[in-house]
PLY file of the C-alpha trace (Angstrom):
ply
format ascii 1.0
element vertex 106
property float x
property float y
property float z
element edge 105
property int vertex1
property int vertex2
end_header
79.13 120.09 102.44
81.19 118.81 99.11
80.98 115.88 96.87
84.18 113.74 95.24
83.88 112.07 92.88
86.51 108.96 93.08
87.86 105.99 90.36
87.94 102.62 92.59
91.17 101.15 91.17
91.47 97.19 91.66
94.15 96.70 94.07
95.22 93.99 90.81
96.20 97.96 89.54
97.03 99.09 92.79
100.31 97.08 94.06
97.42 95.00 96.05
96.15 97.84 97.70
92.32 98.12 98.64
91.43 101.69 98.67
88.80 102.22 99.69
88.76 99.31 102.05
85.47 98.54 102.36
86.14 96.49 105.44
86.64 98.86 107.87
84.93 102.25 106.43
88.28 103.77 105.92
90.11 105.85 102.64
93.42 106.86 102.38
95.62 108.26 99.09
98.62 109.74 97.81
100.06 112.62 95.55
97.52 114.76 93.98
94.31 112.66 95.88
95.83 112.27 98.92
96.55 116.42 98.49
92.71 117.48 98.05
91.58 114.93 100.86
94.24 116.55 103.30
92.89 119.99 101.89
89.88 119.95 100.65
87.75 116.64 102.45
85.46 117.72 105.81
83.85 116.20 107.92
80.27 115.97 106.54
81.54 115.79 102.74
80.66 112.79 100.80
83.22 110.46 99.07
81.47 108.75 96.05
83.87 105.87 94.74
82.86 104.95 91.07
84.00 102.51 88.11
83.58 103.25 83.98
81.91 100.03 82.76
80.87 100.48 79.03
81.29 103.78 78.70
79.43 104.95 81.65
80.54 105.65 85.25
78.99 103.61 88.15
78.96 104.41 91.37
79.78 101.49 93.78
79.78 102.91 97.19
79.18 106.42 98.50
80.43 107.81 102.12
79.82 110.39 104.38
83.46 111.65 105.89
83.64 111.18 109.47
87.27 112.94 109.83
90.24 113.11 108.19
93.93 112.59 109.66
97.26 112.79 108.67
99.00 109.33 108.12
101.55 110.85 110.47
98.75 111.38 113.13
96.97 108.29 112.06
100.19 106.04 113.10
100.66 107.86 116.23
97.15 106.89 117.63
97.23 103.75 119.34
93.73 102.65 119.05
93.23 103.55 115.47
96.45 101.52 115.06
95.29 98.76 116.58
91.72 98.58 115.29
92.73 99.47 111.16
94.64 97.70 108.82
94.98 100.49 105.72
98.12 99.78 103.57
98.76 103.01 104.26
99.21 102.50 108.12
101.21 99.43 107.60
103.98 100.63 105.05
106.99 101.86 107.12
107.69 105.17 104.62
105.25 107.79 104.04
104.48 108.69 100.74
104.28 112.78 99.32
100.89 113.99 100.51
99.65 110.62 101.90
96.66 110.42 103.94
94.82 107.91 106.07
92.24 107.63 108.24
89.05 109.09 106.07
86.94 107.95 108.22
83.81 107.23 106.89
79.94 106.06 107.97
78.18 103.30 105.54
0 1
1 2
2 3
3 4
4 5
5 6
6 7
7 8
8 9
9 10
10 11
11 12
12 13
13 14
14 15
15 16
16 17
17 18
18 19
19 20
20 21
21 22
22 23
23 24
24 25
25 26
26 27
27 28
28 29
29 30
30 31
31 32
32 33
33 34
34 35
35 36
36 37
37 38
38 39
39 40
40 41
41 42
42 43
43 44
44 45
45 46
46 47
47 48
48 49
49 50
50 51
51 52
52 53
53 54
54 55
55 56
56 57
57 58
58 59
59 60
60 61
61 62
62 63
63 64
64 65
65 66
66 67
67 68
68 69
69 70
70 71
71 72
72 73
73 74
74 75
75 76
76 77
77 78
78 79
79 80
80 81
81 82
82 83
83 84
84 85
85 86
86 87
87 88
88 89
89 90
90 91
91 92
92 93
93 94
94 95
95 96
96 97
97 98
98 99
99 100
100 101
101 102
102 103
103 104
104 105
């Protein structure tokens, strides 16, 4: 079992974007992040999403992975599709090493 360590961005900084979206338990990324959670993230490994305030990092929510998918797989399962509402599901082009559907248990 891993730990990651993860910046919450504001989606102000994020084109609107709400990763992680605390709503529905789920985590998706892009580029270099999105390449160690397609990687590197298990199921079992904890996600720990953190902000610097002063100086010091704060964590403001930690998760325990429940799986990880492809955004390619992720959009060609009907019930996640219907259930989730990630950016990254609802954006027609797929991004370089994008994933969706981290899973994860509050």
């Amino acid at each position: 079992m891993a730990s990651y360590l993860i910046q919450y961005i504001d989606p102000k900084d994020n084109e609107g974007e709400e990763d992680p979206l605390f709503s529905e338990y789920t985590y998706g990324d892009k580029e270099n992040r999105g390449n160690t959670l397609k990687t590197q993230v298990l199921k079992g490994d904890f996600l720990f999403f953190n902000r610097s305030t002063e100086d010091k990092v704060c964590i403001t929510a930690f998760y325990e992975v429940v799986e990880v998918l492809e955004i390619q797989k992720t959009k060609m399962d009907n019930s996640i599709m219907r259930n989730y509402r990630s950016p990254h599901l609802l954006r027609d082009n797929v991004q370089e090493n994008e994933v969706n559907g981290i899973r994860y248990s509050p």
